[in-house]
Structures are given as structure tokens and as C-alpha cells.
C-alpha positions in Angstrom: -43.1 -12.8 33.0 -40.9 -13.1 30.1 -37.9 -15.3 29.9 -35.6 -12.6 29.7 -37.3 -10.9 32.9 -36.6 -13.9 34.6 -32.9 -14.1 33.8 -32.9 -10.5 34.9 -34.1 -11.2 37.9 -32.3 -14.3 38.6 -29.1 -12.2 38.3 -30.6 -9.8 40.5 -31.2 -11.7 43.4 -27.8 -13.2 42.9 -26.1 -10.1 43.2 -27.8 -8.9 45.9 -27.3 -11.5 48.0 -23.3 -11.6 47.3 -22.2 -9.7 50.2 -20.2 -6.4 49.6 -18.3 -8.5 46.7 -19.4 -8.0 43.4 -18.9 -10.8 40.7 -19.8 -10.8 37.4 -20.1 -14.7 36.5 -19.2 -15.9 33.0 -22.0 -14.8 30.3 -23.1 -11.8 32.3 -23.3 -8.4 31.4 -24.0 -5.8 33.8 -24.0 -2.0 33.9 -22.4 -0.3 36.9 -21.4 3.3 38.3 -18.2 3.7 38.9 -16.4 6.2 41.7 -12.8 6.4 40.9 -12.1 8.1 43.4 -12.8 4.8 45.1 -10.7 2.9 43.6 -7.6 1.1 45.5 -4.9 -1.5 44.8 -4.9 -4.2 47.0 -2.9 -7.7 47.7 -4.3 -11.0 47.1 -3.6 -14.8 47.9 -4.8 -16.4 44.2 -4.2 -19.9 44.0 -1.3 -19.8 46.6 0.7 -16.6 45.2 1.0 -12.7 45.9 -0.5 -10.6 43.7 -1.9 -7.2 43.2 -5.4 -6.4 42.2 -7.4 -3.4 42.0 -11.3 -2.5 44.1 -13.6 -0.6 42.5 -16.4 0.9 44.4 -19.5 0.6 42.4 -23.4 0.9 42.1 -25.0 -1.7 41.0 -28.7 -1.5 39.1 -30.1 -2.4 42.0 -28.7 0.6 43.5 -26.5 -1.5 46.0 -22.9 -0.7 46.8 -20.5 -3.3 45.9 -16.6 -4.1 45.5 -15.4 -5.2 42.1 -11.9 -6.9 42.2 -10.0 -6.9 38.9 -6.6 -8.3 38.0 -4.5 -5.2 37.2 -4.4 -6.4 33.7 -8.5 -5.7 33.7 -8.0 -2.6 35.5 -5.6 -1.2 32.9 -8.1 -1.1 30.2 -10.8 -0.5 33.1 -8.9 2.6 34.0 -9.1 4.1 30.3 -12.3 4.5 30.3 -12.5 6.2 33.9 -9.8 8.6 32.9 -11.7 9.6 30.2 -14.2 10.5 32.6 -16.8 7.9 31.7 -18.3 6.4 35.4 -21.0 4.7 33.7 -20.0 1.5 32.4 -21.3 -1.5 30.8 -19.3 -4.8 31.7 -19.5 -8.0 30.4 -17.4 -11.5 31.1 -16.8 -14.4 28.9 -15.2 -17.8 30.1 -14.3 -18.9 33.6 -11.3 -20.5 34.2 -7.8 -18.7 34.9 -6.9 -18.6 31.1 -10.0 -17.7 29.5 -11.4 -15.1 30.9 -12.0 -11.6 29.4 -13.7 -8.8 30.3 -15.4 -6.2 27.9 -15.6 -2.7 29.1 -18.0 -0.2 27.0 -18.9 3.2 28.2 -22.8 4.2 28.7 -22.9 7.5 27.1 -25.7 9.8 28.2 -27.5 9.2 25.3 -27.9 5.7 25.8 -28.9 6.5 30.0 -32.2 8.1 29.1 -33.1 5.2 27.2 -32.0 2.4 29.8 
């Protein structure tokens, strides 16, 4: 097994065994299929406050049904991309803590399907 078949299916098991929550730690990259039509904002506790996020419904590789939460600064530049009509989406996260975090959102175009 190669050592990038092992990280592959480290994350794997990881995400399968995460519930219906889907999180995408720091580092990882992940592509996922969207339904926006499954999309909804919700209201969170985070660190003692109100606020509003947004769950995605989503397929994972694995071909398992999760929720993605993003902050509804995410989901703005998220929701580009799904208003464009791309559903297929590669998502990556850098950093972990409250102020460092980013998320990278790049379509999969059908091109680029065939050859995953």
C-alpha cells in the first residue's frame, strides 16, 4: 500500500464513522456532491453566541450522505459556485482555530470526473 493510499484511507474511515456531520479537518481536501436544493440556514450556539450557518446535504466519495455546516461567510462563496450550477465540488481547509481558517472551493468540471 502506498503512503498516499493510506492517508486516503485514514480519511476515509474518519469520515465515515463521523455520524451524519461532515468535517473537513485542517489540511484535507475532499471532493463532494452537492444538492442545493438541500441546502438550509440554521442557528448555532458557537462559543456561547447566536449565529447563523448554512447545511449542505452532500455525498461524500464514499457515497455516504453527510451534513456540512459552514459559517455564512463560507457559504457565500460556497453558494457561487452552486448557482452556477456546478454540484460537484472540490473542498479543501487550511488552519484550525477561529481566526485562521479558510476554505477553498473549486468546481470538478466533467472533464476532470472521467478522470477521478
Amino acid at each position: 500500500m502506498t503512503e498516499a493510499s493510506i492517508y486516503s484511507e485514514v480519511e476515509s474511515l474518519a469520515r465515515q464513522t463521523q455520524g451524519k456531520y461532515l468535517k473537513v479537518n485542517p489540511g484535507e481536501t475532499v471532493i463532494l456532491q452537492f444538492n442545493p436544493q438541500r441546502a438550509r440556514v440554521i442557528e448555532r450556539d458557537f462559543n456561547g453566541k447566536k449565529s447563523k450557518a448554512v447545511e449542505y446535504e452532500v455525498l461524500t466519495p464514499e457515497g455516504d450522505q453527510k451534513l456540512l455546516t459552514l459559517s455564512l461567510s463560507w457559504a457565500l462563496n460556497l453558494n457561487e459556485l452552486l448557482r452556477e450550477g456546478h454540484t460537484k465540488i472540490k473542498v479543501g481547509r487550511r488552519g484550525g482555530g477561529l481566526q485562521d481558517t479558510r476554505y477553498a472551493f473549486l468546481p470538478i468540471t466533467e472533464e476532470q470526473q472521467h478522470k477521478l
